[in-house]
N, C-alpha and C positions, 0 to 999 in steps of 0.2 A: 076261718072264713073271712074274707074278703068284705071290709066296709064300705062304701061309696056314699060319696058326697059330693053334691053338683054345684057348680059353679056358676053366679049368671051372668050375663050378656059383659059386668064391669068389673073387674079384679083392679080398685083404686083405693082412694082416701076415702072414697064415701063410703065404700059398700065393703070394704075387710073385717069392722068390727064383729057382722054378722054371721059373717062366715068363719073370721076365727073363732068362734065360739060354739058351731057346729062341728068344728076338725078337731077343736080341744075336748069338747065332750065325747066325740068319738074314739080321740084318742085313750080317753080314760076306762072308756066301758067296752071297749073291742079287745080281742087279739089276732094277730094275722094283719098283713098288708091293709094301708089305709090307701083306698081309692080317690083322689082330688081327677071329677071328669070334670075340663076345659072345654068341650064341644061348643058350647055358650059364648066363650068366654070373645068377644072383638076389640076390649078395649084393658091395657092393663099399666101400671104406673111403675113408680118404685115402692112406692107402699107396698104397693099389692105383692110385687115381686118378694119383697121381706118379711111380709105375713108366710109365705110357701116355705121361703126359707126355716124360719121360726118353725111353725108346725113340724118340717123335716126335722129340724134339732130334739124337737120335744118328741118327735113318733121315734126317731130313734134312740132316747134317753129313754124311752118307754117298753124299749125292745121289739117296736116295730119298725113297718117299712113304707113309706110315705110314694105312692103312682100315683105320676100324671097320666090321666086317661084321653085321647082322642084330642092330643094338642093343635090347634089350628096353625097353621104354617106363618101366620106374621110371629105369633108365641114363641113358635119351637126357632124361628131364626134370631129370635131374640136371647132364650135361653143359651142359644148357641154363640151368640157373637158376646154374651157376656163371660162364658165359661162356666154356665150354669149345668153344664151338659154332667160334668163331673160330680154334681152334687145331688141333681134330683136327678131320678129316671123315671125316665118317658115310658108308658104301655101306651101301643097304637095310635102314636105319633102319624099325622098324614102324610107327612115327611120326614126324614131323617133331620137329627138335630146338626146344624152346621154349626163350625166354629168361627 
């Protein structure tokens, strides 16, 4: 069964610790796909970007699968012009991820 965990309006320095600690706990007590929805999300750092990271490494040392849900299109062109397209996958992307 599918986990979900929602994101808010900042994925930055201020606001990852909270949220890593919602996707770590979830990571520990779920099995099946971990859900990260960005619908919220308008504003995002490199922190932020290396918190998602992080989590992906740990959901999948954990033998899951770490989706992004309903990526907003400044995000998904982001993901995409860094190369991130290769490493997280996007569920219901508003746009297709560019490179």
């Amino acid at each position: 069964m599918n986990q979900l965990v929602v994101a808010g309006p900042r994925l930055d320095a201020a606001t990852v610790g909270g949220l890593r600690g919602q996707l770590d706990e979830a990571i520990r007590s779920g099995t099946g796909p971990l859900v990260l929805d960005l619908s919220s999300v308008q504003t995002v750092d490199a922190i932020g970007l290396a918190m998602v990271l992080g989590v992906e490494r740990r959901a999948t040392s954990a033998g899951r699968e770490l989706l992004l849900r309903d990526v907003p299109p400044r995000v998904a062109r982001l993901l995409g012009a860094l190369g991130l397209r290769r490493i997280l996958r996007a569920e219901g992307a508003r746009e297709p991820i560019r490179a």
